[in-house]
C-alpha positions, 0 to 999 in steps of 0.5 A: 500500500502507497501512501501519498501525501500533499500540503495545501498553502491556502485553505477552502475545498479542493477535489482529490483523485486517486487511482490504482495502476496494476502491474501489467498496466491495467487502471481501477476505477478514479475515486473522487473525494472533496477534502476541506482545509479549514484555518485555525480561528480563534477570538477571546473577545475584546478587553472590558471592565466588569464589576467585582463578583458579578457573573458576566458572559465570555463570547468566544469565536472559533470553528473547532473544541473551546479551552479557557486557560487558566480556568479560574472563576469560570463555569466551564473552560471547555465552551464559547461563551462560559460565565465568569465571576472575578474578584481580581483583574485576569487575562484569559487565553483561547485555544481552539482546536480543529478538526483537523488538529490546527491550533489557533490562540487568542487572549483577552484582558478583563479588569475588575473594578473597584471603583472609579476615580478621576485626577486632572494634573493642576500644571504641564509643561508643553514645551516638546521634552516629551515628559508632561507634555499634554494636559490629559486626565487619568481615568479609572473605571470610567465608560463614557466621557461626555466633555472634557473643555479647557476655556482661557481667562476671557472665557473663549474655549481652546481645547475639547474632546469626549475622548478619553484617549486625547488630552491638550498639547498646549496649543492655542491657534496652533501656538504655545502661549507664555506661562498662564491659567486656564479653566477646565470642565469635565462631565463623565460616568463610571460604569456603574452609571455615576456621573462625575462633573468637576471643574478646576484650573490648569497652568500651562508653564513654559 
């Protein structure tokens, strides 16, 4: 018996024909067969916050057998969407397994909160050293950023955005202004639905 091996470099549906050849010369019958290359998938889902002790939902993507690694907190390590209930910060990883014995892995970091807070810095020093260089909130525990609006001392609005990620650079019509204090509002809700509205001032030092 002849064993006859071939790799495949993509995956999707390919038609293999095999066939027997005598020694005098004579042919069996072709056997037609569709064989399936399937590729290893594997998504965790994206990384989130959760409340401590409370049971949540995992949702795992994958075409194959599901294993949660480490199993702590879960119910079930060995299905996509197993319920998890944490006291501390974890990162799960995915491995989905294949029929075909392929592997594919995928990680998701959950954070747990413990409650929320925010801290504005009262001075930055724009001045391109790259240390304190932006004026940016630290957030911690919060899901939405309604505003975030720094005025000038006549009033007038330099610098807004409802993202956490972006902070000010400074700049006021595309310039750094000479050493002075601004006013800064701020609107934002944890994700337990608190809403946080402060308000206080900056220096901007040169």
């Amino acid at each position: 018996m002849q064993q006859v091996q071939h790799q495949y470099s993509t995956t999707g549906n390919y038609t293999v024909q095999a066939w027997a050849e005598a020694d005098n010369g004579c042919s069996s019958e072709v056997s037609t067969h569709i064989v399936s290359i399937n590729k290893p998938y594997a998504f965790a889902g994206n990384d989130t916050t959760v409340l401590q002790n409370v049971p949540f939902s995992l949702n795992g993507l994958g075409s194959g057998s599901f294993v949660w690694s480490p199993s702590i907190g879960l119910d079930n390590n060995t299905v996509p969407n197993p319920v998890a209930t944490l006291q501390n910060d974890q990162v799960y990883e995915l491995t989905v397994t294949t029929a075909e014995g392929c592997v594919a892995k995928d990680s998701i970091h959950i954070e747990v909160f413990k409650g929320s807070a925010i801290y504005v810095p009262n001075a930055f020093t724009p001045d391109g050293n790259g240390l304190n260089d932006r004026l940016k909130p630290a957030y911690a525990g919060i899901k939405k950023l309604y505003y975030f609006t720094v005025y000038n001392r006549w009033g007038q609005k330099v610098f807004s955005t409802n993202n956490t990620r972006d902070g000010w650079d400074g700049k006021v019509g595309g310039k750094i202004p000479a050493t002075g204090t601004y006013v800064w509002l701020l609107k934002a809700e944890d994700i337990t639905g608190k809403v946080y509205q402060m308000k206080g001032t900056v220096t901007v030092i040169k």
